[in-house]
C-alpha positions in Angstrom: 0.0 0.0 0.0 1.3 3.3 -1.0 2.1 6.0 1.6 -0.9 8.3 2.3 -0.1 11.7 0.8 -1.5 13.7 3.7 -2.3 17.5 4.0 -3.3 19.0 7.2 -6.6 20.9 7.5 -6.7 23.3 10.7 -9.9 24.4 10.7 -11.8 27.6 12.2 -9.2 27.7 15.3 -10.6 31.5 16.0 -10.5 33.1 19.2 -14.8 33.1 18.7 -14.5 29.1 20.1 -12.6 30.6 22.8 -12.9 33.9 23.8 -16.3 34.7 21.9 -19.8 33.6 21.6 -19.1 30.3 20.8 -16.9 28.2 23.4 -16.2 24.8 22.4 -16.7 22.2 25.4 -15.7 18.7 24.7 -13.3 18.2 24.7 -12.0 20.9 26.7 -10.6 23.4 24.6 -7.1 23.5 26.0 -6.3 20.1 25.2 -7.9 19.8 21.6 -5.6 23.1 21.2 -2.5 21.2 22.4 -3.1 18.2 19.8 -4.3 20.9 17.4 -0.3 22.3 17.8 1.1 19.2 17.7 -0.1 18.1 14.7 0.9 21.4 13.0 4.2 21.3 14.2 4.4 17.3 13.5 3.2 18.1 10.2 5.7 21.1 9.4 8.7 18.9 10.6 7.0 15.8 8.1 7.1 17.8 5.3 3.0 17.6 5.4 1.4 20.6 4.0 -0.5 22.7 6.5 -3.8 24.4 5.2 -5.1 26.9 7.6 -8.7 27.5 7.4 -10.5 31.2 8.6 -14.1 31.5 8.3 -16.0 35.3 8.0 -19.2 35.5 8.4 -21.4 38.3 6.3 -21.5 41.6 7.5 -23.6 41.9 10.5 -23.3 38.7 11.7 -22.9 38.3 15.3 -20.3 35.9 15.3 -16.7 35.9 12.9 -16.9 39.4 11.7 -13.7 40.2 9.4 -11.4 42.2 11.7 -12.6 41.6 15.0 -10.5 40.0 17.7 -12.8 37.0 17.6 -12.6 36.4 14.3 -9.0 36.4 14.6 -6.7 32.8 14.2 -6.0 31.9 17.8 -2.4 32.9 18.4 -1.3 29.2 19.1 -2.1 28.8 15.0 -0.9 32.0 14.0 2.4 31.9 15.3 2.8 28.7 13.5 4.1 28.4 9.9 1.5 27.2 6.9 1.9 26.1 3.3 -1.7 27.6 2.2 -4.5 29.9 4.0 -8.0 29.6 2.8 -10.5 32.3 4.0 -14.2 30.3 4.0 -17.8 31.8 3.9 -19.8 28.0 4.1 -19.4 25.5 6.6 -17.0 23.4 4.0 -13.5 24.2 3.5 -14.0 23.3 -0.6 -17.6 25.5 -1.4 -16.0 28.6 -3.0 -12.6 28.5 -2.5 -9.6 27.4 -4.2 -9.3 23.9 -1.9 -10.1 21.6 -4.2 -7.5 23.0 -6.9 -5.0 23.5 -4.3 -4.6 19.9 -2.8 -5.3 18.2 -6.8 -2.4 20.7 -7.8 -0.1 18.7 -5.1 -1.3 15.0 -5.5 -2.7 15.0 -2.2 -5.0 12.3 -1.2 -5.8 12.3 2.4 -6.8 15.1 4.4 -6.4 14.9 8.2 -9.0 17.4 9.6 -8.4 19.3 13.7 -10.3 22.1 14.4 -13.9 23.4 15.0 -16.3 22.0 15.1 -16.6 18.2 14.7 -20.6 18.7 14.1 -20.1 21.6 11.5 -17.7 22.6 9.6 -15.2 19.3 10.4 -18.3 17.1 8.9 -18.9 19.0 6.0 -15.3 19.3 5.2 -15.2 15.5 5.3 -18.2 14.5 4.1 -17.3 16.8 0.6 -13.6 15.1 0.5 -15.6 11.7 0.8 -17.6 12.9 -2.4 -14.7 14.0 -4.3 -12.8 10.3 -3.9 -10.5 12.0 -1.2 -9.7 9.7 2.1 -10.0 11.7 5.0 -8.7 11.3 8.6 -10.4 13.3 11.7 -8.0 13.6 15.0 -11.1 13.3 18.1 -8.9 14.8 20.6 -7.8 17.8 18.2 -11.4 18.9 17.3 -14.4 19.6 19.5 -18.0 20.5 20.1 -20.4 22.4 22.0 -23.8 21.8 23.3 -26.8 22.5 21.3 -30.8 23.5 22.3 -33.9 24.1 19.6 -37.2 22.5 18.9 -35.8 19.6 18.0 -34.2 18.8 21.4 -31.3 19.2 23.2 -27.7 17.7 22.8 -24.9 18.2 25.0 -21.3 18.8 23.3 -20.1 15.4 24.3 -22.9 13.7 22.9 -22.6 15.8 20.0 -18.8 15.1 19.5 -18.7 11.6 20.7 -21.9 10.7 17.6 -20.3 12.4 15.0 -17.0 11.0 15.4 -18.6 7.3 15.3 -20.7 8.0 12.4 -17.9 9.6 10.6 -15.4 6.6 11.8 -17.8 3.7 10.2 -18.2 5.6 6.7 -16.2 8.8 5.8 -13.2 9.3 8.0 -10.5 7.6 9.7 -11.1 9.0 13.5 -7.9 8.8 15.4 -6.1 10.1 18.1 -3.1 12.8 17.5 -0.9 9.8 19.2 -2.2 7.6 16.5 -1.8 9.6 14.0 1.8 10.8 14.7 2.4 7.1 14.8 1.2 6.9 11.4 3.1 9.6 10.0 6.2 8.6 11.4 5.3 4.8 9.9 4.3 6.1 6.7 1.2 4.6 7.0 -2.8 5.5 6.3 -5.2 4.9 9.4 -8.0 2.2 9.5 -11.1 2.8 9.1 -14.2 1.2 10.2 -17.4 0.4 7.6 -21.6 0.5 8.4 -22.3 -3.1 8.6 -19.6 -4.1 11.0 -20.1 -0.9 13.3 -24.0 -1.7 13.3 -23.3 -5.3 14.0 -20.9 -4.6 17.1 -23.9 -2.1 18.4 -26.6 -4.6 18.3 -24.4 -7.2 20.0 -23.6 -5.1 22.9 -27.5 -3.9 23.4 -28.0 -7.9 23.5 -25.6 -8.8 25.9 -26.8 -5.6 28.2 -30.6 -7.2 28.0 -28.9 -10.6 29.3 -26.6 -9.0 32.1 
């Protein structure tokens, strides 16, 4: 099996998940910021493209307003050094931008996606790369969510996070660890994934042993 030929995707790492309206909590922001900054700097000393991601929202807006300190790349990712810097108006890092160009351009294959948020603009990023014949990878521990209420119900950011990341691991993504992944990079190597029938089949077992305990 050929090598994977990886770019890395830091998504959305604005001071709004942080200092803002929007505070990511699971996992806890700090530590999905550490892996988020080792990866980069894993990635610089790989020779894996880094591909910074800023989103703006339209004027107005009450969250990432062009030139605000929220809007703003958290310092941790700014200080850091990046092959390619893609400013982003939709939830998906390839609607309107020069992504998709950019990463053909360079034979790359695999994305591996950190950032914010897993239930936003991480899926839709992977999801897309899925639909373009891209393999994608999605590091749990470098990514995070935060807790949602409307008329359809409530969700709390782990539950968010921790659903996505399964659903994403049995069809679209390789979800991973940033230890697992640096293991990979190191070994060359692309990351397993997981497929529908098998992660179905492991649910229904477990439910069936819990009805017998």
């Amino acid at each position: 099996m050929n090598a994977p030929r990886r770019a890395l995707v830091v998504i959305d790492v604005q001071n709004e998940y942080f200092t803002g309206h929007l505070p990511i909590e699971y996992p806890p922001v700090d530590a999905s910021l550490r892996h988020i900054g080792l990866a980069m700097d894993a990635a610089t000393a790989a020779g894996i493209p880094v591909v910074v991601v800023q989103h703006t929202s339209p004027a107005g807006a009450p969250v990432f307003r062009k030139g605000t300190p929220t809007w703003a790349l958290h310092p941790e990712i700014a200080r850091r050094p990046h092959d390619h810097w893609i400013e982003k108006h939709h939830p998906s890092a390839f609607k309107d931008t020069d992504f998709e160009a950019w990463i053909r351009a360079r034979g790359i294959d695999t994305l591996t996606i950190v950032g914010y948020m897993t239930h936003n603009c991480d899926v839709s990023t992977v999801m897309q790369a899925s639909h373009l014949g891209l393999k994608a990878e999605l590091l749990a521990d470098a990514t995070g969510s935060l807790p949602y209420e409307n008329s359809a119900g409530r969700a709390s950011a782990e539950e968010i996070h921790r659903a996505f990341i399964v659903v994403l691991h049995s069809n679209f993504a390789a979800v991973a660890t940033t230890a697992e992944w640096l293991a990979a990079v190191q070994a060359g190597q692309a990351l397993p994934m997981d497929n529908v029938p098998m992660s179905n089949q492991r649910a229904r077992a477990t439910a069936a042993e819990h009805r017998l305990s």
